[in-house]
N, C-alpha and C positions, 0 to 999 in steps of 0.2 A: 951080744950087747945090743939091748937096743935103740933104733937110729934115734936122731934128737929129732921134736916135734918141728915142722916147717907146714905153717899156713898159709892155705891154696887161697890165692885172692886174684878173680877173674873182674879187670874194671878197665877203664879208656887209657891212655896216656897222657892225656890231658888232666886226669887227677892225679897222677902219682910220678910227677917230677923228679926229678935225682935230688931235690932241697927234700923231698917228702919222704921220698924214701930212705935217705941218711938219717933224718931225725927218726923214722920210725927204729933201722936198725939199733943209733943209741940210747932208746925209749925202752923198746921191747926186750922180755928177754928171752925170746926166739925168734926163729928165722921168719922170714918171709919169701911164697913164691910169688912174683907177681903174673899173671899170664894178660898178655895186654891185644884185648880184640877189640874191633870196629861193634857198634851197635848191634848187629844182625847175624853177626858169629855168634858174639858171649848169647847172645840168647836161647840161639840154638843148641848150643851147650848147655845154658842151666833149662832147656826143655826136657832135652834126651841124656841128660849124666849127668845127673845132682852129685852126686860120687865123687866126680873130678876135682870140686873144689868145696872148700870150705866157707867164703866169704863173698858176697857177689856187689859190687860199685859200679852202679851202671846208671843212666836215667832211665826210668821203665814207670811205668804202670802197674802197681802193687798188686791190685786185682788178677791179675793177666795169671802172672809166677804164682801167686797165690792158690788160686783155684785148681791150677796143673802140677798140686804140691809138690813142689818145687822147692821149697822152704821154710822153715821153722817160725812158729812166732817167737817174737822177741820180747822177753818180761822184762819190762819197765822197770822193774826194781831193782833190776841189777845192769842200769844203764844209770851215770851219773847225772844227765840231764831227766832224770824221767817226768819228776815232777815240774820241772819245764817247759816240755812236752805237753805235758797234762793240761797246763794252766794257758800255754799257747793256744791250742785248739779248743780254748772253752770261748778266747777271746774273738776267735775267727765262730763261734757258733753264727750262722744263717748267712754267711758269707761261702758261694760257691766256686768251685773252679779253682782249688786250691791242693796241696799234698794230704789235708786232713779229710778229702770225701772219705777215702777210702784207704785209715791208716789204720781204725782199731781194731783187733777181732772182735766182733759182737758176740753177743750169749748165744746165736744158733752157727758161730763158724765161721759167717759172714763180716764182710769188711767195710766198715762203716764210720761217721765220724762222733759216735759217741766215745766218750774218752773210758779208757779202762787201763787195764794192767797188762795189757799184750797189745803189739802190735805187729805187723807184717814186715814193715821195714823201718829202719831209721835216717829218719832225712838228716842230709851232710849240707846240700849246697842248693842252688837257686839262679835264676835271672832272667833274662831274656836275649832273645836272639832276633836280629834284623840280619838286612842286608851290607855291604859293604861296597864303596866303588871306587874309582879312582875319577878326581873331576881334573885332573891333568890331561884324563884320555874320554871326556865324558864329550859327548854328541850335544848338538845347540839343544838348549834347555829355556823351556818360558821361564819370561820375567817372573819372580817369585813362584814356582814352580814346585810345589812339595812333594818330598821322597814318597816314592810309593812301590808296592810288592810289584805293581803292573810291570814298572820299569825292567823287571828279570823277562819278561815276552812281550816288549815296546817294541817295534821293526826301530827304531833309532840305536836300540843297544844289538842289535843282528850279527852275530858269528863274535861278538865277543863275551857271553851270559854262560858262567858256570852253575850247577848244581848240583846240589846232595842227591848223592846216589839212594841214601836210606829210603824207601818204602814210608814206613812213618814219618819223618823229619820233612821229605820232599813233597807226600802229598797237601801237608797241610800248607807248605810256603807256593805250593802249586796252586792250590784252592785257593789264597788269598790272592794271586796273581791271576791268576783267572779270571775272577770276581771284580778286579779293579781294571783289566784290560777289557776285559767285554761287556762291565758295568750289568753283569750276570750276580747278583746276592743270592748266597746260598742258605739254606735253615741251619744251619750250626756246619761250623766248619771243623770244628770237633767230634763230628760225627755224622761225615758225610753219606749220601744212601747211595744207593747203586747208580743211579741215573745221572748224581751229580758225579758220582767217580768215573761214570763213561765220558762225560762232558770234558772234565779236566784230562782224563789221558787221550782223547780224542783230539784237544786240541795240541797236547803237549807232543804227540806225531804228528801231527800236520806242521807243526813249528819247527821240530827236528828234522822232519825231512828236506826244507828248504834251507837248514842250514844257519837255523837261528841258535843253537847251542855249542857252541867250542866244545865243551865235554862236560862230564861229572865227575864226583870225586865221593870216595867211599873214608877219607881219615884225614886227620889234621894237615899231614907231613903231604899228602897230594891235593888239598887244597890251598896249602901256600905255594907249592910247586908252579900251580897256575897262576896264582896270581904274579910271581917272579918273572915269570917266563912274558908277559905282559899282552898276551894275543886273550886271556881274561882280564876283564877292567869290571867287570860286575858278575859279583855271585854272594851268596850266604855263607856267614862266616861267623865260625867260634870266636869269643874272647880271647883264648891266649894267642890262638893263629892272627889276630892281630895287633897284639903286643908283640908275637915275634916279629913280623911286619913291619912295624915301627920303630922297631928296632936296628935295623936294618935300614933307616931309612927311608922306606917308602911313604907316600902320603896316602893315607888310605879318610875317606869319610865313612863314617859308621852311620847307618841311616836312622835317624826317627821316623817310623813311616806311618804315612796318613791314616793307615788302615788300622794301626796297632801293630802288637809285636807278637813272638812265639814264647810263652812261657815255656821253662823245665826245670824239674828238678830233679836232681841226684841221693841218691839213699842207697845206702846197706842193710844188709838184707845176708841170713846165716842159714844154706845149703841142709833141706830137709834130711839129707844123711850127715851129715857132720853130728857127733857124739863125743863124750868123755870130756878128753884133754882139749882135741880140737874143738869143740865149744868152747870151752873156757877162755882159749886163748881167742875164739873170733869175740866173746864180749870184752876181752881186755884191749884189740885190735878197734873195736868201736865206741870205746870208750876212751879212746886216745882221739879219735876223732873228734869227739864232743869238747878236749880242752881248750881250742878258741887258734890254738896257734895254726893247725893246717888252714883252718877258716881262714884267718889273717894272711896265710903264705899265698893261697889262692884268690884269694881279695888282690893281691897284686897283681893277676893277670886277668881281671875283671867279673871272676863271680863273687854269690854273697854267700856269706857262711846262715846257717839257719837261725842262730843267736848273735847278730852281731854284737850285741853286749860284751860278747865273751872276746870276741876276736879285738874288738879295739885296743885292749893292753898292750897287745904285739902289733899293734900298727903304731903311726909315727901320727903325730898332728894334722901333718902335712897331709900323708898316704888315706886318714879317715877324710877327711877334710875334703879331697878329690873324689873319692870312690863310693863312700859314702853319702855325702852332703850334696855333692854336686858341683862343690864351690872349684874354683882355676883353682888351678895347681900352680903353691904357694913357689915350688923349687922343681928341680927335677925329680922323677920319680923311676926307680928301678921297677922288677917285674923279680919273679920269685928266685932267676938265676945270678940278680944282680945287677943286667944290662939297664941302660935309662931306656924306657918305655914313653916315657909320657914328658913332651916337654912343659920347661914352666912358661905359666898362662894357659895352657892349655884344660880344657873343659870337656868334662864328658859327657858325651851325646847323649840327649834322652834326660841328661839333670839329675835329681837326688836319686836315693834309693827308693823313694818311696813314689815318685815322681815316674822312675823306669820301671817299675814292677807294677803299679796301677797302671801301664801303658798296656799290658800282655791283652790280645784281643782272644787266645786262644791260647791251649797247653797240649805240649805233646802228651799224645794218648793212643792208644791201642782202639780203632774203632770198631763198630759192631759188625760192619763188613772188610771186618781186618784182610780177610782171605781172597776177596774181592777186587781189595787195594792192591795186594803184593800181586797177583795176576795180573792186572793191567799195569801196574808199574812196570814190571818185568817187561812191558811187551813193549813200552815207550823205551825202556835203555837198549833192549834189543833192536828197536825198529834202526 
């Protein structure tokens, strides 16, 4: 007899909640495996064993998996949003630094943003990322003083400054703090060269060794740890790790920072070896995506869905009203498990949606001295 089909799906935990994954089970009608890795594992999995999985939910650089085929294009046509898609990136034409450079496949292979009938991957989710602090535990601050990336390597915030451990994630919130503490500008912090990458981890050891970093954190669940534990009062931090924070009661400020912020987005994406049934089911698995409700469930914990259109039915007045608009929060507000997140009156940092997403100074990316970066990262969390 043979076994029932179960869909391999390598993505964070931060996308696939137990609200997420209940409603997929009584959506779908097969199983699902989840396998749940840190940025810099799933990767190296869908580098070296396309095999292992079926469906890949990560934030990534389309190009990257792309080129090291890795993965399948994805026909439009048989994605409910396609024509969506389609009409989105015509709207963003001459607008850069966004998920559509590098989403179509072009007529020579390549990935590009002319719109067509395949693409690489499909985008789920969006936002941006600052820092986080606690001004309970916050060091004397000038009169009107604006947040800034510096403040993660300020000698004022000294042996209490966490950081992502990620290689990509870190060097770019590294560059921006670098840049503001040594008033050092660099030519694209998106794609930093060698010289400016020796700069940033040269300093980042000379900082570590005196004893300016508490620690790093490689996953959700170890960067709320530190922030609980309270010997961190500033570091970078995801959206739901601070709804769960808030939850909890801590007061956390989310920062607007002077500099701008780190855009990312999140996309699926169907494992260059996956065939037959397993296809089938990873476009029925992504096309449960595109109906507006995960959108909406994860709108609760502070990302945006790619169509918010779709996802406002399943949000309340209130909950669009907040997360989207920008406006105080009418009542209290839960988070995708239920808890209240957000009390009423309470305003989110940064303002509308269109407000925080023109904020991104920069988007995570894969840069051209990728190889570069992860060598001298390595040698700063080692030092």
């Amino acid at each position: 007899m043979r076994e029932p089909l179960r869909l391999r799906v390598i993505s964070r935990g931060e996308f696939v909640p137990p609200q997420i994954r209940a409603r997929l089970a009584r959506d779908l009608d097969f199983d699902i495996e989840f396998i749940v890795l840190d940025s810099t594992r799933s990767l190296q999995q869908v580098m070296t064993e396309p095999e292992s999985f079926d469906v890949y939910h990560q934030w990534h650089t389309s190009d990257l998996i792309w080129t090291a085929r890795c993965i399948q294009g994805i026909d439009l046509r048989r994605i409910d949003t396609g024509n969506l898609l389609k009409a989105a990136a015509r709207a963003r034409s001459g607008v850069t630094h966004t998920v559509f450079d590098r989403l179509f496949v072009q007529d020579d292979g390549s990935l590009g943003p002319e719109p067509g009938d395949t693409i690489a991957v499909l985008p789920a989710l969006h936002g941006v990322d600052g820092f986080v602090w606690r001004p309970s535990h916050a060091p004397a601050l000038r009169p009107g003083e604006r947040e800034s990336w510096g403040w993660l390597l300020d000698p004022r915030w000294a042996g209490h400054v966490g950081l992502i451990a990620d290689p990509v994630l870190g060097i770019i919130e590294a560059a921006l703090a670098t840049e503001a503490q040594l008033g050092q500008p660099f030519g694209d912090i998106g794609n930093l060269t060698i010289d400016e990458v020796d700069t940033i981890a040269d300093y980042l050891i000379h900082k570590k060794k005196i004893g300016h970093f508490k620690d790093t954190w490689t996953s959700q669940a170890e960067a709320v740890r530190l922030m609980r534990r309270g010997s961190v009062t500033i570091q970078s931090l995801f959206s739901p790790a601070v709804s769960q924070l808030r939850a909890e009661g801590m007061q956390l400020a989310v920062a607007d920072p002077a500099e701008g912020s780190r855009g990312w987005h999140s996309d699926l994406c169907i494992s260059a070896a996956a065939e037959g049934e397993r296809v089938d089911a990873a476009y029925a698995y992504l096309n449960w995506w595109q109906n507006g409700w995960a959108g909406a469930c994860l709108s609760r914990q502070g990302y945006y869905f790619i169509f918010p259109e779709l996802a406002r039915p399943h949000l309340s007045a209130a909950e669009w009203d907040y997360w989207y608009d920008g406006q105080p929060a009418s009542e209290p507000l839960c988070g995708p498990s239920g808890e209240v997140t957000i009390r009423e009156g309470h305003r989110r940092e940064g303002g509308s949606y269109r407000a925080r997403m023109a904020s991104a100074r920069v988007w995570n990316t894969f840069m051209d001295e990728h190889t570069h970066v992860t060598r001298r990262w390595q040698e700063f969390l080692s030092a």
